[in-house]
N, C-alpha and C positions, 0 to 999 in steps of 0.2 A: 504494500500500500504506500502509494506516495504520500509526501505532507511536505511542508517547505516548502521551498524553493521549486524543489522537482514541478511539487503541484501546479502552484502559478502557472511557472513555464509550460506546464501543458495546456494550460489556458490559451494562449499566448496564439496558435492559430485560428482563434476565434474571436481576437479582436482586433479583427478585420469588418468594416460594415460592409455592405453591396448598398451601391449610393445609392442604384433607381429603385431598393428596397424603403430605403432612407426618408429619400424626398417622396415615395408613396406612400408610407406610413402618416410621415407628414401634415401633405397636404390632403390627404383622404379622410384624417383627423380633423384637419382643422377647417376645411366644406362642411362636415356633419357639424361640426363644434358652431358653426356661422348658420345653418340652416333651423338647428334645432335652436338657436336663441330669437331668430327670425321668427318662428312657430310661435314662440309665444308672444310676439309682441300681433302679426298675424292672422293668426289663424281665432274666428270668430268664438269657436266653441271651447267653455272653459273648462272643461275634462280635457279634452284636446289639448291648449294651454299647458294646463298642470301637465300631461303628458310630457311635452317637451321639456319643460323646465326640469323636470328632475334628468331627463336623457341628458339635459346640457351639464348636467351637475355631474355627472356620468362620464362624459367623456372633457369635461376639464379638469378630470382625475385622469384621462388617458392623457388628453396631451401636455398634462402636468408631467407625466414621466417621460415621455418622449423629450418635453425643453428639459429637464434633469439627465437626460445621457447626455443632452450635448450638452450641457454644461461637464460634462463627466469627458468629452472630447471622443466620444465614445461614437456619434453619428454628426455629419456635415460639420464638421470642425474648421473646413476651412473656406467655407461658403458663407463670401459676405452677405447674401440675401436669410442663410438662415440665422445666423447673427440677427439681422434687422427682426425678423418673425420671432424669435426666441427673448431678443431683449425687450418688443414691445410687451410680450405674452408675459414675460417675470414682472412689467409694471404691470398691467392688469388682474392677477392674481393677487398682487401682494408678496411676492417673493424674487424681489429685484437681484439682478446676475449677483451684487457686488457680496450681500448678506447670504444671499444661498449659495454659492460659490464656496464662499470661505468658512459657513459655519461646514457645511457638507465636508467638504474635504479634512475639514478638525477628524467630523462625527468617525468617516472611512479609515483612518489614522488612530484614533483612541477608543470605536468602538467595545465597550464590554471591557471597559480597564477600569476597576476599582478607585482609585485616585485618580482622576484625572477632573478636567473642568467638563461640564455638563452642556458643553456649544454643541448645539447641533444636537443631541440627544436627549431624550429623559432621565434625571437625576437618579442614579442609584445610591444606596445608604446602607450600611451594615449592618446589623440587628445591634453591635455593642455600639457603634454611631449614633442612631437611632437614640439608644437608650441615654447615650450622654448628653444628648440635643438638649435647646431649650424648647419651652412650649412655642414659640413663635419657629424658630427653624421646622420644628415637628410639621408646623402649622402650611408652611411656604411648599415645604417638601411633599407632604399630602396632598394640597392641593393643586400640586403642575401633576400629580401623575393622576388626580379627579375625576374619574366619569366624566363628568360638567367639565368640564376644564378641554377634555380632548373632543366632547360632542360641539361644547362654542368655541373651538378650533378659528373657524371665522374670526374671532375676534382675542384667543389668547395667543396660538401660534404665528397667524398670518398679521395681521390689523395690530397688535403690540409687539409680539416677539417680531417679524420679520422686518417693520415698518418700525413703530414708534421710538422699543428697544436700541435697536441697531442704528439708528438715527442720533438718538441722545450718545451710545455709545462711542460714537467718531464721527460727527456732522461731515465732515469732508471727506471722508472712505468711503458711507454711506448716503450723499443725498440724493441716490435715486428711492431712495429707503421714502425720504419726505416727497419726494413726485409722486411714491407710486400711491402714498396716502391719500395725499391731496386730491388724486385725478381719481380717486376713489369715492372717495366721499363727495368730489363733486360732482360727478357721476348719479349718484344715488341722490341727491338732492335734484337733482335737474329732471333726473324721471320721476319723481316721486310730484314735484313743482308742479310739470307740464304736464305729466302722461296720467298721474294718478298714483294712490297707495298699491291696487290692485296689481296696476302694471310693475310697478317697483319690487313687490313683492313675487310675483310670480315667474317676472322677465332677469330680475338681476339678484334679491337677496337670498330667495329661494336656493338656485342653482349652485352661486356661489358657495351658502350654506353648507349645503349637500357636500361638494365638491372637498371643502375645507374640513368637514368633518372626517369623513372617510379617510382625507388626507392623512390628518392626524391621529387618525385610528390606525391605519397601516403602517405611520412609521412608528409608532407606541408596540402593536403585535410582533411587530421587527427582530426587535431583539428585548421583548419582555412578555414570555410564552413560557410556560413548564416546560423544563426541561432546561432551560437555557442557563450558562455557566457564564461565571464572569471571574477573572484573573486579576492578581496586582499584578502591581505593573513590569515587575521583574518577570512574573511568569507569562506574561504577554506576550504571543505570537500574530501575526497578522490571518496567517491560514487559520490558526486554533479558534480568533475571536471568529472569522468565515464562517466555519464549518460547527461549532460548538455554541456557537453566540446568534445566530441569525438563523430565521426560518424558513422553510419553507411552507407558502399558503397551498392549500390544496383548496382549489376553486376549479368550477367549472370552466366551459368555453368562455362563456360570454364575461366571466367575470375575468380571466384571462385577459380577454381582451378591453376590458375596462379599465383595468390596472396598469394594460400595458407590460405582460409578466416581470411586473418588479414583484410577485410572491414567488420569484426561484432566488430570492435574496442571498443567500448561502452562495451561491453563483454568482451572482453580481459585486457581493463583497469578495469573492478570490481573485477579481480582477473588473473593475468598474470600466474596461475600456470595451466589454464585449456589448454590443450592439444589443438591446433588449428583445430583438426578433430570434436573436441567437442564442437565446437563455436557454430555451427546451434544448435544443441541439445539444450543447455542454454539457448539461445534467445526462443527456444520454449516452452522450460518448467516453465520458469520464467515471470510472467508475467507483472513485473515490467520493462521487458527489451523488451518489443515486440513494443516499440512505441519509437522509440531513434528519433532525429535527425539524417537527412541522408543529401547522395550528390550520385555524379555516374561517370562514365568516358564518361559521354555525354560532346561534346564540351558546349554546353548551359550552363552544370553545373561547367567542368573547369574554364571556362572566368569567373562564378561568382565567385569561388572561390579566382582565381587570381587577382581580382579587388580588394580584400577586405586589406587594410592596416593597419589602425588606430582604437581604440577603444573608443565608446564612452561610457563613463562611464553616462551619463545625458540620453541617447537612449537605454544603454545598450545594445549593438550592433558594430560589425565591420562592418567600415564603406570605399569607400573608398574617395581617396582625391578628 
């Protein structure tokens, strides 16, 4: 069985993209992502409406992960046109290149390391940490890894963490951080103004909603599922956090392709340059990766996820209180 280096490296023919795979994923994403926001503003019948809006909320979780490879240089890296569609899509999300860039690359680099700073990931805490805390740390700590917290994703991860946060953080690293707010919120007040509550509600806060929550749901089940191991930092591997630290979602087609398979995550973290259409490929050609740690979008396996707080370093195991 390989591990190391070896491993990577046999990654390493598969991150290669196929551009007109690339630029079809792309823009075939991003027609439906334009079509299905049109429906709702459109289309007269409001089941219909509702219909699209949560579709649209659907797939700006797909091409959420599609701008997150290339950001990752992993698809059209060197096509100024997907630059321009990638950088406008990070303002409109609320997850501008400069903060999702740099906290991301922290998270691929320190994921699943005990000590380390909390960028770009959910806080972990040792059960004797825990116990030494005060009631306010207890309090900050509980509530980023919340239920509520990852369901109004819209407004803890995206709208403060990726904007507000990141913006007070280094005003001039960050101010695309305060554009993407801005054109955000102006946005929503101008539909809301002219078009209505309804409109606003069903065309723009809705979907984003949707889109944001899930977001933050998938990267919270990432690498915070039973089973999942986490190392100080001396015993830190990059393959080890991969393959012991990150899950794989077992989802159907369609949710497959909703996601965009970022749930072959195991895969993606042993090498973030392999193109996301290339994920199943790897997990099947490689046979060191056929057997990951998984979870699902089943309620059964949500709730256990969500239960999980504290780590036991004696059990080796998150546990929860």
């Amino acid at each position: 069985m390989r591990s190391g280096k070896d491993l990577i490296l046999a990654t390493r023919p598969f991150a290669k993209e196929v551009k007109w795979k690339s630029w079809f994923h792309t823009l075939s994403t991003l027609l439906i992502l334009a079509a299905s926001v049109t429906g709702t503003f459109l289309i007269p019948n409001i089941f219909a409406q509702l219909a699209c809006s949560i579709f649209a909320g659907l797939v700006y979780v797909r091409f959420f992960v599609i701008y997150h490879d290339h950001q990752h240089h992993a698809i059209l890296d060197k096509s100024p046109l997907a630059k321009i569609i990638f950088t406008i899509f990070g303002i409109i999300i609320m997850a501008p290149t400069s903060i999702w860039k740099r906290s991301h690359d922290y998270h691929h680099k320190h994921n699943s390391k005990l000590f380390s700073a909390s960028i770009g990931s959910y806080p972990i805490m040792t059960r004797s940490k825990f116990e030494r805390s005060t009631k306010k740390e207890r309090f900050v700590y509980l509530a980023t890894r919340h239920p509520l917290t990852i369901i109004f994703g819209y407004i803890s991860m995206f709208a403060y963490g990726m904007c507000i946060q990141s913006f007070l953080s280094s005003p001039r690293r960050h101010v695309d951080s305060l554009v993407a707010l801005i054109l955000h919120v102006a946005a929503a007040v101008a539909i809301f103004y002219f078009l209505g509550w309804q409109v606003w509600l069903i065309s723009f806060f809705l979907p984003f909603f949707i889109a944001m929550m899930i977001g933050a749901y998938l990267f919270y089940a990432q690498h915070n599922f039973p089973g999942v191991t986490f190392r100080d930092n001396g015993d830190w591997t990059y393959d080890g956090a991969a393959i012991e630290s990150s899950s794989f979602m077992k989802l159907n087609p369609f949710w497959h392709w909703v996601t965009a398979n970022i749930g072959y995550h195991h895969v993606h973290h042993i090498n973030s340059r392999i193109p996301f259409y290339r994920l199943p490929e790897v997990m099947e050609a490689i046979p060191e990766l056929r057997n990951p740690k998984t979870t699902s979008l089943k309620p059964k396996a949500i709730i256990a996820c969500l239960r999980l707080k504290i780590w036991d370093p004696a059990k080796q195991e998150m546990l929860p209180l």
